[in-house]
GUMI-354309 format. One record per residue: residue in one letter; x, y, z of N, C-alpha, C, O, CB in turn. Coordinates in pm, whole numbers, plus 50000, padded with zeros to 5 digits. Glycine has a CB too. Layout:
residues N
AXYZXYZXYZXYZXYZ
...
This chain:
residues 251
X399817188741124400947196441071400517203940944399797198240861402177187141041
X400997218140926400967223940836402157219140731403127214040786400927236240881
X402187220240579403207219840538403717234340478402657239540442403147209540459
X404587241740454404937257040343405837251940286406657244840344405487273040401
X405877255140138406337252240044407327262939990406677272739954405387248839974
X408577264439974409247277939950410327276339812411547276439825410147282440103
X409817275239717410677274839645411797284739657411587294839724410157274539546
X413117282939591414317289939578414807294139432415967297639410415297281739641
X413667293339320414157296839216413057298739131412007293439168415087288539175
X413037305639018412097311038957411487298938865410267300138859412617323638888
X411827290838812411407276538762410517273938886409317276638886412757264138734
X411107269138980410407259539050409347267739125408687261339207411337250839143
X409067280639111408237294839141407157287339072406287280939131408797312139069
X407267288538953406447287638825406017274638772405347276738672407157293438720
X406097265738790405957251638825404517250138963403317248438940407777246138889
X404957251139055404377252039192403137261639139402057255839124405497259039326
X403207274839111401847281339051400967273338948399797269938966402217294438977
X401657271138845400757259138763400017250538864398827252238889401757248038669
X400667242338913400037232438994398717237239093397637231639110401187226839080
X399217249639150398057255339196396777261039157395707262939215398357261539241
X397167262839057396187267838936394957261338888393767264538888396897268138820
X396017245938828395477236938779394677225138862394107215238816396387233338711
X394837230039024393797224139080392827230639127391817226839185394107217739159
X393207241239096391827254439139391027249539022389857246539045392257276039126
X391487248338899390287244538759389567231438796388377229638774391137241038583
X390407222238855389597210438844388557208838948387567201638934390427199038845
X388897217639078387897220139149386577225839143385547221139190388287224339205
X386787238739066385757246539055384927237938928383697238938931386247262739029
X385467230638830385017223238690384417208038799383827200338724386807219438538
X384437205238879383747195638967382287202839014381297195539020384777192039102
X382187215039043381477215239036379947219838958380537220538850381887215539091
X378487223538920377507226238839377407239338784377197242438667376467223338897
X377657249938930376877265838893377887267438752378727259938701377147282539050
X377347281438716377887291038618378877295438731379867288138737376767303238543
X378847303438803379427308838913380947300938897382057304138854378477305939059
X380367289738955382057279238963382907284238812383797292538790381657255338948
X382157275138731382847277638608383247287738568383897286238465382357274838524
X383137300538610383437313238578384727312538673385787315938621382217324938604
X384757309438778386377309038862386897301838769387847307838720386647301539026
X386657288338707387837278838661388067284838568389157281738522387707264438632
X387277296438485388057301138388388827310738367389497312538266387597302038321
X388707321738522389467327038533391137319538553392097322038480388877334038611
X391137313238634392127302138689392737299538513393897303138492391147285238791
X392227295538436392757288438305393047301438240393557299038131391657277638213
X392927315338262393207324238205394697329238262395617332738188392097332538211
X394787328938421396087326638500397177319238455398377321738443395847320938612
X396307307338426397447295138387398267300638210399477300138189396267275438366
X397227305238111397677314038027398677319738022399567315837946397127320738019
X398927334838131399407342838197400747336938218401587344038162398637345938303
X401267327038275401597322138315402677312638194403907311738201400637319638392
X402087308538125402657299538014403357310037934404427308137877401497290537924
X402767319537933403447329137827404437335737847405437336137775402777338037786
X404067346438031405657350237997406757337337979407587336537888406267359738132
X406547327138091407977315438113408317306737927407747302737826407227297538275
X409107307737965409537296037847409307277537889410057267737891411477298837819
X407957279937916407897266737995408157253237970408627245638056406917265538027
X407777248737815408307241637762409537240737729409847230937798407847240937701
X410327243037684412067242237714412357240937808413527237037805412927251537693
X411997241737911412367240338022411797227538082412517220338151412097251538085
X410747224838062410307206538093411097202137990411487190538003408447199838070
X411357206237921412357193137821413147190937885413427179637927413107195137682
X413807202737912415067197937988415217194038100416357191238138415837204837994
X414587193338148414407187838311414177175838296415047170738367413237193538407
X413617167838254412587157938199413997149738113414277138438152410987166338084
X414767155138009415707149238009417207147938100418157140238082415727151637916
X417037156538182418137154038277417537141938371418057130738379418537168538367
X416267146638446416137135238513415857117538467415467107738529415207139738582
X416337120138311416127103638268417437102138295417877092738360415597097838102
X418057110438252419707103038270420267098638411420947088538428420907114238223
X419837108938523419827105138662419437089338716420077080738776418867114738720
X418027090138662417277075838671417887065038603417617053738644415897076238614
X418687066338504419067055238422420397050338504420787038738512419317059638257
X421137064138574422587058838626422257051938755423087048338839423777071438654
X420997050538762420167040838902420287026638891420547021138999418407042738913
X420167018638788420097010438740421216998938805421016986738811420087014938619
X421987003338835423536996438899423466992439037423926983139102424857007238900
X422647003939064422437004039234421516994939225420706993239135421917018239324
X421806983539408421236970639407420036978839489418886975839456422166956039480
X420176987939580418986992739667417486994039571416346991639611419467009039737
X417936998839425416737006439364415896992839323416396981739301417157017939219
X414196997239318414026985739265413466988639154412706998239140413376976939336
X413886979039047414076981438890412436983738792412156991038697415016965538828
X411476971738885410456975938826409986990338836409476996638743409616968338861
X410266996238997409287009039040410367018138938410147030238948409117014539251
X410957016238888412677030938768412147028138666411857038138601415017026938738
X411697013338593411417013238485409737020438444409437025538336411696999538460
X408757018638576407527027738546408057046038529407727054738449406307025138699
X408837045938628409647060438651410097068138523409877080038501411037058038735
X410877057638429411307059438293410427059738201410487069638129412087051038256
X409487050838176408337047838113407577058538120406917060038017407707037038159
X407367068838222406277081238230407217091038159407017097638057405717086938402
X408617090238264409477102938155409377103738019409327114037953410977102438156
X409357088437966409837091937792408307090537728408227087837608411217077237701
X406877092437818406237091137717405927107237763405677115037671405137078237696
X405927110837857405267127937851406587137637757406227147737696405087136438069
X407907133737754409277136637716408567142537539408627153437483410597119537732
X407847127537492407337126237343406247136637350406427146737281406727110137295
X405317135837410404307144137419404287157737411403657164037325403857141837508
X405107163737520405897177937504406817179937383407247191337363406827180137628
X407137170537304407937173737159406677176137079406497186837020408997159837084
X405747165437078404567169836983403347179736989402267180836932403997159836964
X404247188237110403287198237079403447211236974404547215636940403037203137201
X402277215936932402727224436844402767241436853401827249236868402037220436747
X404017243636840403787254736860403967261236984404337251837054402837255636825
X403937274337079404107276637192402437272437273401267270237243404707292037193
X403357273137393401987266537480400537276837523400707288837545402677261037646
X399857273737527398567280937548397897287037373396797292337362398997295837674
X398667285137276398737295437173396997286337064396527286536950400907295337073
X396787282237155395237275237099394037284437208392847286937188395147252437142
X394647286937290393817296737368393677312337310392677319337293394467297337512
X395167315037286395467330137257394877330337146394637342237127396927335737247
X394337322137027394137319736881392207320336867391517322536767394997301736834
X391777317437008390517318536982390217331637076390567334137192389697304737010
X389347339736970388617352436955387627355637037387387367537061388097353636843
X386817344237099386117341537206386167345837325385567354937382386137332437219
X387067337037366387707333337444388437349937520388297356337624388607321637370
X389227351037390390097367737432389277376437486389507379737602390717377237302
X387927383037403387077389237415386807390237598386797399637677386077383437318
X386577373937614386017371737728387447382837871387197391637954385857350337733
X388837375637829389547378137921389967395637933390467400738033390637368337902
X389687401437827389767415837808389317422337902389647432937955389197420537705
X388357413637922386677423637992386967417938132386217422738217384527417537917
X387867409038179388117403238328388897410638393388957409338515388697390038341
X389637419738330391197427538434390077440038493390257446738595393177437338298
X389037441038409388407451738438387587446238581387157434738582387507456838307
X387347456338716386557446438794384897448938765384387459938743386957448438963
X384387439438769383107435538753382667432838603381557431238552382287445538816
X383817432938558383567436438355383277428738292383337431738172384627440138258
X382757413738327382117404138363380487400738335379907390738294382387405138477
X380107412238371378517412838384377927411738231378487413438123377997428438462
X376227407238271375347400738160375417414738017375287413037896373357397138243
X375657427738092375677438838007377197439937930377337444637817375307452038099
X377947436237986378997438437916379517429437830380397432337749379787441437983
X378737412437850379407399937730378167395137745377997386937835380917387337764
X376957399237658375937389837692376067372937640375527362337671374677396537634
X377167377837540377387359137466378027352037576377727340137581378667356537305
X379057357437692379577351437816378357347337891378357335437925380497361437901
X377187355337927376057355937988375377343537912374867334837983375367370537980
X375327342137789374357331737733375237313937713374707303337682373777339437558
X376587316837744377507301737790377297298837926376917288237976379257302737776
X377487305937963377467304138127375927296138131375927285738197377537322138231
X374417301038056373937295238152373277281638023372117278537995372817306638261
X374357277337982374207268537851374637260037969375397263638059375137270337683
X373847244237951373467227338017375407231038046376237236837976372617207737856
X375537222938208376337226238285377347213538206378477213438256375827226738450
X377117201338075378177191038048378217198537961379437197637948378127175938032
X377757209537842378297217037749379437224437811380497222637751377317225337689
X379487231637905380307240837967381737228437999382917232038003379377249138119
X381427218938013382387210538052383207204937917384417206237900381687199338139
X382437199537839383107200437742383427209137677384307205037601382867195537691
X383197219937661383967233937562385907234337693387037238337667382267258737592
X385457229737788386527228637922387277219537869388317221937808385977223638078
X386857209937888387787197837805388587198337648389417190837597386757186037784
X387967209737604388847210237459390007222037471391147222037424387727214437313
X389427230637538390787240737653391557235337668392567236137597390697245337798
X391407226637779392187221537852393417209937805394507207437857391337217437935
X392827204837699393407191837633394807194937611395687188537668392707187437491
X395017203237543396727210437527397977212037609399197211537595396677223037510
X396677215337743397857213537824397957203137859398977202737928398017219937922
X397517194137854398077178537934398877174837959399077168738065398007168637904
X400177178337820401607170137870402327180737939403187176038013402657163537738
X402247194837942402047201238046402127200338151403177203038209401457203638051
X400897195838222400607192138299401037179438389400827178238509399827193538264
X401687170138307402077158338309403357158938386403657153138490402137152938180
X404127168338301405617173738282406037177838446406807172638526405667189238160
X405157189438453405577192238598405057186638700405457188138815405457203538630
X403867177738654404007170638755404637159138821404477155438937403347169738761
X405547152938708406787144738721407837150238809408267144538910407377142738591
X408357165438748409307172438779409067172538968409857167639049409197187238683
X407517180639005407147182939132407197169439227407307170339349405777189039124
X407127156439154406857146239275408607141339275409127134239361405407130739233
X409157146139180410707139439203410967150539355411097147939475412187143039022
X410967160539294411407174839401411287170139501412247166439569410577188839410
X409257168439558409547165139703409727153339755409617151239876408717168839774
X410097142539649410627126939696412507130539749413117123139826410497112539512
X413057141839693414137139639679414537145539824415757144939840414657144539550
X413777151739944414247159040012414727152440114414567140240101413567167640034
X415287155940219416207154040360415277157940452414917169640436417667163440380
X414807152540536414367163440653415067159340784415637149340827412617163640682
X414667175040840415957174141003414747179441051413837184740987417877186041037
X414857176741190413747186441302415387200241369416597200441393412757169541511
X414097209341365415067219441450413817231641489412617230741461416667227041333
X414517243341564414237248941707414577262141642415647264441584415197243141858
X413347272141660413887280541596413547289541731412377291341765413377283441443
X414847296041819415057300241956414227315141925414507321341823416897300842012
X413057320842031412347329042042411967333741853412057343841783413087339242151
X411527318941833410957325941655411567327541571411057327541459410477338341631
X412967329741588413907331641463414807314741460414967305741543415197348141496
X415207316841327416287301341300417277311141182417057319541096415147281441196
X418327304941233419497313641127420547303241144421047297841243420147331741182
X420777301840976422107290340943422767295540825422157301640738421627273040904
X423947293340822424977296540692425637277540682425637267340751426677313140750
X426067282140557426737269840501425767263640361424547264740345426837257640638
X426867256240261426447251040211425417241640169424777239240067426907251140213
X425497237540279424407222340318423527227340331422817218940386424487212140443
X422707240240314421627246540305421177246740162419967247740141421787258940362
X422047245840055421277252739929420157242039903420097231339963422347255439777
X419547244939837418477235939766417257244739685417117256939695417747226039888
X416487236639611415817239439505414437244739585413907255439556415727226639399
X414027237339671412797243039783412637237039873412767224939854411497244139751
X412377240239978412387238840104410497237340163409467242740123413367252840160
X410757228340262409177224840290409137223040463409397213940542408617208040196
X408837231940468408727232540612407787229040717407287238940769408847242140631
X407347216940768406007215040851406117218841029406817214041119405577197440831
X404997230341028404527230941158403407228741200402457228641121404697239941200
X403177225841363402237224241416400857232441374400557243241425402667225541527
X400067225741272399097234041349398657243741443398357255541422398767230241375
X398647235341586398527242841702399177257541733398617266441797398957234541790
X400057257841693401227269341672400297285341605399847286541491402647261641525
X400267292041677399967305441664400807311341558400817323541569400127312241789
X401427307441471402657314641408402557312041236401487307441198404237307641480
X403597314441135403677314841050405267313740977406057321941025402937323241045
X405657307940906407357310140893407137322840737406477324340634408547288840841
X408247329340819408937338440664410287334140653411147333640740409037357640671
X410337331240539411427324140495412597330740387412127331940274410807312740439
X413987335140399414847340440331415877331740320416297327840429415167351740374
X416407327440228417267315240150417927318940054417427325139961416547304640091
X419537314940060420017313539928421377301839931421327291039990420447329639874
X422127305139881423037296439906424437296740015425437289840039423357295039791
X423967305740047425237314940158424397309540313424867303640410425237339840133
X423087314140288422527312140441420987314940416420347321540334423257323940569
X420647306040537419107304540561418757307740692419267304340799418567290740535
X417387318140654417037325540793415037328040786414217334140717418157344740794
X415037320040890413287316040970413117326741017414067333541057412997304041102
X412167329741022411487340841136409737338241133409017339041034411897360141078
X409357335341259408167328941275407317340141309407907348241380408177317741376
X406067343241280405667357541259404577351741355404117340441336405297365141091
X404177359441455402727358941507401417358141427401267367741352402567369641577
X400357348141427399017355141375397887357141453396767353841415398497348541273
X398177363641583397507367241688397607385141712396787393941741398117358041806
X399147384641681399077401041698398477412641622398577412641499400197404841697
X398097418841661397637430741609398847439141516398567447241428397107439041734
X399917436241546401407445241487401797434141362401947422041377403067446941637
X401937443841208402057433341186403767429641154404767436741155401057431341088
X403587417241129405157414741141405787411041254406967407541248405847425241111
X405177411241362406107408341459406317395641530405387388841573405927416141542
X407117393741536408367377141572407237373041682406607380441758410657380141671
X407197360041668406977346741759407797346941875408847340741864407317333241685
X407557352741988408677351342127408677336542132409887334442123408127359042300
X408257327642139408577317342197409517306542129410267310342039407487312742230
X409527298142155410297286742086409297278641993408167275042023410987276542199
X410027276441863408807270641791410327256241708411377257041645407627287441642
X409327244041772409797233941692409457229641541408297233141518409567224841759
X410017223641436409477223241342410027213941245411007208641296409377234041311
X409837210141143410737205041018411107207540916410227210340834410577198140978
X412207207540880412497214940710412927200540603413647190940629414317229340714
X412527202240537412937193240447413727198940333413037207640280411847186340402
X414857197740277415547200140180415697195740077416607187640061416257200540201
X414677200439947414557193439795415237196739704415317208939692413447194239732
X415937189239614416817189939532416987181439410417177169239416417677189539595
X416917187539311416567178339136417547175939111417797169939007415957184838991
């Protein structure tokens, strides 16, 4: 099974990109070349991008404190079990602290070094990169591959609770969902009603399945359309019947 991930709101847009981001860095930082490390730093320049326009921090606060209060009104209920709420609580209120002690807006230890900027100036440009155009980029890159890792690790350190934050936020999301199986008749699926809204939607199909879902959502109505990736035309609907699952996540 494939899974697609569709968020329904610009938070949880921007959340989900971090995450993607931030495993593109740890991947490419796994491995030795210059090469790699030059992706992870593009990737950490994204993640930048990214921190700056959103108001990201205010926004893990608050999430982060809504979902303690959720978790705490758990406590009553005999189903929950108290040790696995109290680790649950225990992560909220220490990343909760962490994101208070940070200083200042986020990334702004990145934006602050001169280096660093220089470097990303010369990246929007394509190929702008090269040994002629940053030879000091040219002479890090091919500096002992645990130097490169640690100058990474002092980057990176800032974001941690960051990092922490949404990733609390992301594993509540997809713990919290519903899933139904349903049939989406010659490729398309179309539903109205309430019982549709949600925060993002996760849809798993077959592998095997020649197809792709495009997905349009809001709170009025939700509408599938399974796109061929065989045809030559593009855009055009899945004739057949395609089974599948949606799961419905909600904070």
């Amino acid at each position: 099974m494939i899974c697609y991930e569709h968020p329904l709101n610009e938070r949880i847009r921007t959340l989900l990109r971090l995450e993607n981001l931030f495993s593109r860095i740890d991947f490419f930082l796994s491995k030795d070349t210059p090469i790699e490390h030059h992706a992870a730093l593009i990737a950490l320049f994204e993640v930048l991008e990214i921190t700056t326009r959103a108001d990201i921090k205010s926004d893990l606060l608050q999430e982060l404190e809504r979902q303690k209060h959720l978790l705490e009104a758990l406590r009553k209920n005999p189903n929950v079990d108290e040790e696995t709420l109290n680790i649950a609580l225990g992560n909220i209120r220490s990343t909760f602290r962490e994101m208070l002690d940070l200083p200042g807006k986020v990334g702004e230890h990145l934006r602050e070094n001169d280096w660093l900027m220089s470097i990303k100036q010369r990246m929007v440009i394509p190929g702008g990169c090269c040994v002629f155009d940053l030879p000091f980029y040219h002479y890090w890159l091919n500096l002992d591959t645990e130097k490169r890792r640690q100058d990474f690790k002092v980057w990176l350190g800032p974001f941690q609770p960051v990092r922490n934050a949404f990733e609390i936020v992301l594993y509540l999301l997809r713990k919290s969902g519903r899933t139904i199986k349903l049939t989406a008749h010659q490729g398309v699926f179309q539903q109205t009603g309430a019982e549709y809204a949600a925060h993002m939607l996760r849809l798993d199909l077959s592998e095997e399945l020649p197809c792709i879902p495009e997905i349009s959502a809001n709170k009025y109505a939700l509408n599938i359309r399974f796109i061929s990736v065989k045809s030559t035309q593009k855009n055009k609907t899945y004739e057949n019947d395609v089974a599948f699952e949606l799961t419905f996540c909600n904070l």
